[in-house]
N, C-alpha and C positions, 0 to 999 in steps of 0.2 A: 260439775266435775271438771277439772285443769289437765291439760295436757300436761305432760309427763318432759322435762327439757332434759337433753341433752347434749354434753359438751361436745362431744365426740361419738360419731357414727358408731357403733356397736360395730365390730368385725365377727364374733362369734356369739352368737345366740344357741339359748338351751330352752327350748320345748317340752314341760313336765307336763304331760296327758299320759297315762299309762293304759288306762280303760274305763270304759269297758269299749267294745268295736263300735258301737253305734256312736260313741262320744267321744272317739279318735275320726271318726268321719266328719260328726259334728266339729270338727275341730279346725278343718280343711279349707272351711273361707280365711278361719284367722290366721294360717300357713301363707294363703294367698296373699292377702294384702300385706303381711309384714314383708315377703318376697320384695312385693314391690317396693314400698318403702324403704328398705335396705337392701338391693339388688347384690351389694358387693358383700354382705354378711357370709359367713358359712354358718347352716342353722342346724341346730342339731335334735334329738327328740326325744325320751325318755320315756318306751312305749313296755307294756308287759309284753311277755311272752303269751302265742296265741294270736296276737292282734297284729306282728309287725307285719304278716301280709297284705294291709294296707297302705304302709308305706312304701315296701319295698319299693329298690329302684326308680323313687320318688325324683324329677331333675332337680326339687326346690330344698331338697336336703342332701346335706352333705353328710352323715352317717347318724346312724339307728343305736341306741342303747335300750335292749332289752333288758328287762329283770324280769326275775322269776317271782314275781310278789305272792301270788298264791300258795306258793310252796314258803313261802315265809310267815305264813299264818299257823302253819303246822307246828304245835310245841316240839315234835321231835327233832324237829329240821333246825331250834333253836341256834347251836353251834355252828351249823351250817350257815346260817340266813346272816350273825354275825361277821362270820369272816368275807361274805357276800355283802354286805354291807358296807365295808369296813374297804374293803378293796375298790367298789363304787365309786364312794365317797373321794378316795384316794385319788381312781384314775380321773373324777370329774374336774377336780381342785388343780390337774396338773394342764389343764384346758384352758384353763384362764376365761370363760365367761364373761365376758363385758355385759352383757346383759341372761339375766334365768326368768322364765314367764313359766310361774305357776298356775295351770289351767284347772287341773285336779281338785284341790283345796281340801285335803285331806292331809291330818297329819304326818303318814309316809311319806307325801308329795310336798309337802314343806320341809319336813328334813333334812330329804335329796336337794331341796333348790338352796337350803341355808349350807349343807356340805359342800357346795359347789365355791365358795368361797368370793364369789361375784360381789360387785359392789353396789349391782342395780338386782334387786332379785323383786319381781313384780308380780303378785297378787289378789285375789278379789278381799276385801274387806270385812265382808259375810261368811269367808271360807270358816268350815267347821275345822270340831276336835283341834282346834288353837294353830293350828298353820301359818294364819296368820300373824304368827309372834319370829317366824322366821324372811317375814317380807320386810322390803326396804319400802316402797312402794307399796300403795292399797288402792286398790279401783274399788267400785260398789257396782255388784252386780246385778243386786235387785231379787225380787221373786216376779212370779205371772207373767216371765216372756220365756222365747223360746231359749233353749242352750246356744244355737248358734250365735242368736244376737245378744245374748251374755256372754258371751267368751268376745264378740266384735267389741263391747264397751273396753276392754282392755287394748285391743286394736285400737281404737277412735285414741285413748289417752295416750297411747306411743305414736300417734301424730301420723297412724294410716288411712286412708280414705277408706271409708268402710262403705262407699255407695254403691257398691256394684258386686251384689256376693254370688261369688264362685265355687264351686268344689274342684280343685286339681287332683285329677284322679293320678296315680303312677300311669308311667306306660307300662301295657303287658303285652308278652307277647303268648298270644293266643296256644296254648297246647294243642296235641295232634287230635286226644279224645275229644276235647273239647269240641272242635270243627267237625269231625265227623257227627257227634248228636248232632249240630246245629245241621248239618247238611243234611242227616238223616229226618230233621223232625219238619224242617222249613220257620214257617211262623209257629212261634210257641209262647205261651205263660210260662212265667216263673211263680210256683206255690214255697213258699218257706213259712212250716206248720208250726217252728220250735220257736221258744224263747228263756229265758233264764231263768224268770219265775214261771212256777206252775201257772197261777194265775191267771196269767198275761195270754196262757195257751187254750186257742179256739179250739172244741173239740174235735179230735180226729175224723169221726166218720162225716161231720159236717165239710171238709176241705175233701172230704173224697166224692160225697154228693157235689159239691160245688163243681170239680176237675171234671165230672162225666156230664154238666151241664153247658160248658165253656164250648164254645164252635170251633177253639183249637186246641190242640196236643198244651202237654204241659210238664215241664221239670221240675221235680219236687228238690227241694235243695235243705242241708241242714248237715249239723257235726255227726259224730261216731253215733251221739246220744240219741241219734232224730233216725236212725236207720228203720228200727222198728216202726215208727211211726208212719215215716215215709212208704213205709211197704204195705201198710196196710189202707192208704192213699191209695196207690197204685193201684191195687187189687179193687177197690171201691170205685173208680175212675171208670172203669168199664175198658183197660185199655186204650184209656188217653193220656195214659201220666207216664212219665218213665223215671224212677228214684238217681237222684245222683248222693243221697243222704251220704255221709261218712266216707266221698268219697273222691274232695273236692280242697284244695288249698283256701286261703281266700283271697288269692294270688284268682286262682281258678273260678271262684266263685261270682267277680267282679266280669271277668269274660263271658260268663252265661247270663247275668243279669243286664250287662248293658246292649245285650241282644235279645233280648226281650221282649215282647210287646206291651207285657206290664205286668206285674210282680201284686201276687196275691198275698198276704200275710198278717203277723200279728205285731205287736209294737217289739223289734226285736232289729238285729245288727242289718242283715238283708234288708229290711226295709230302708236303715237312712243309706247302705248302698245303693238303693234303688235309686232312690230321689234323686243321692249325689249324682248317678249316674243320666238323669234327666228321663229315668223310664216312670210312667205312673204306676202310682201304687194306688191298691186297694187294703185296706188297714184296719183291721179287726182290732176295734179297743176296747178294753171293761174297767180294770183298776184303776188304768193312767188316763194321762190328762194330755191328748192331742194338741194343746196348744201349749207344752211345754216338751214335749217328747213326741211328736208325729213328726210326720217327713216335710220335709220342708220342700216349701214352693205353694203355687196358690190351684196345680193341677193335678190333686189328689183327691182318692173317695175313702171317709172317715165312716165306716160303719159302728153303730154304738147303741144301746138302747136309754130309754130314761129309768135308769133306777136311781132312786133316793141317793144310796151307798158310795154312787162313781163319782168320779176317781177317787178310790180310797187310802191307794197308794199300799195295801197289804201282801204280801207274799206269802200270806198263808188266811184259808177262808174255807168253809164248809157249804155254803153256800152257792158262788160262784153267777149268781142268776146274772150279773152284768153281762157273761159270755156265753152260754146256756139260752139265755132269751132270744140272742141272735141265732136265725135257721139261713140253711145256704140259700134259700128263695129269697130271702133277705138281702143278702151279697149282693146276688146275681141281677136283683131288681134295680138296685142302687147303682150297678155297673151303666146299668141299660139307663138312669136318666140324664140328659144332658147337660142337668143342672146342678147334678148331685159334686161336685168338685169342689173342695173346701180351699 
């Protein structure tokens, strides 16, 4: 693979990651090193709606384009998602991009980068649903490594040093709820039970056995959709857990996890916050494949059992036994060896 030359420094950069949250944090060393690389650039990012509380008030960007991509799947929203599109497109082209880095490599996410009117528009090779017919540029990104160091191979070809990977969190400034639990609870776990796919999700009353087994208190964290769940933690914990489910930015979310003492969960956005955040994680996997979607860093615990089936990579199964097989005495065991750290 050839490094990528250029005539002239890029002044304005365009960042297409839209989502999902775990793969906009994944995204954060490659933020990094281009920073450096082009200190004098102003970069820009092209996030969904949902996830920009990642970015927010990020100092290595210079402003957020949200889309509403979700609600552009909707056949009713069709008229709508046009003239949304159509206006995008518009204001991206009046920016003048010197350079557009396609992370996503999905059709949507090549469209946006070829609308954008740039003359260097840089993407993976492999990218699906033909994306790659609107790139200038092709990097190969490979399969069997993780995302983060697929997205640095596009880094390494735009001439960043990629030996030193970072997560730049934004700064936040701490809300007032916020400090008060933390003051109220002292040292705490963070539990985050949800995830996107069913699948993916360790059974509830297992994280509620686990929370009443932990020798500290613990926050249970997750969206509107994790409320229920999270309260049924709670109540199982023995009063040890206290829900912050549905009730939480991820502006907010990012301040309870990087106070922490370490984040119990399933393969899901909280978890690569954690990592990013330098807190260990414990990481309940069945479907997926920890070495292409676990938390990065080499001071985490990967709990999993051997079934034939994993990672199948399915979002829908009747079965389930990958996550089923794991009991919280399991978790709890794996916590306690010193060796257990993947």
């Amino acid at each position: 693979m050839e490094r990528i030359v250029f005539e002239n420094s890029p002044r304005k950069i365009l960042i297409v990651k839209p989502s999902s949250l775990g793969d906009v944090i994944h995204s954060l060393p490659f933020l990094c090193v281009l920073h450096e690389r082009f200190p004098d650039a102003a970069i820009h990012w092209v996030v969904a709606e949902g996830n920009e509380g990642a970015l927010q008030w990020h100092p290595m960007l210079t402003k957020t384009w949200i889309i509403r991509k979700d609600r552009w799947k909707k056949i009713g929203s069709v008229k709508e998602t046009i003239g949304e599109l159509s206006g995008l497109a518009s204001a991206l082209r009046r920016e003048e991009f010197d350079l557009v880095v396609d992370l996503q490599g999905l059709l949507r996410s090549g469209m946006i980068a070829g609308a954008t009117g740039s003359p260097m528009r840089v993407g993976f090779s492999d990218a699906r649903e033909g994306s790659d017919f609107f790139y200038t540029h092709k990097v190969e990104g490979g399969s069997g490594i993780h995302a983060v160091d697929r997205y640095l191979k596009i880094a390494w070809a735009l001439g960043c040093d990629i030996s030193n990977v970072r997560f730049p969190m934004p700064f936040i400034r701490e809300p007032e709820k916020i400090l008060q639990i933390k003051e109220r609870l002292g040292k705490y776990a963070v539990i985050a039970p949800g995830a996107r796919w069913r699948t993916k999700r360790w059974p509830v009353e297992r994280f509620g056995a686990l929370a009443a087994m932990l020798g500290i208190r613990s926050v249970v964290v997750g969206g509107e959709a994790d409320r229920e769940t999270a309260m049924k933690i709670e109540d199982a914990s023995g009063g040890k857990s206290v829900s912050l489910a549905g009730e939480t930015t991820i502006s907010d979310l990012i301040c309870v996890i990087r106070s922490a003492e370490y984040v119990i969960t399933n393969d899901s956005g909280p978890m690569h916050i954690a990592a990013a955040c330098g807190r260990r994680v414990i990481a309940v996997f069945g479907p997926t494949d920890p070495a292409l979607t676990g938390p990065y860093g080499t001071d985490h615990i990967i709990v999993r059992t051997p079934v034939e089936c994993s990672p199948c990579r399915k979002k829908k199964c009747s079965d389930m036994r990958c996550m089923k097989d794991i009991s919280p005495e399991m978790v709890y065991q794996a916590m306690l060896k010193p060796d257990s750290a993947v």
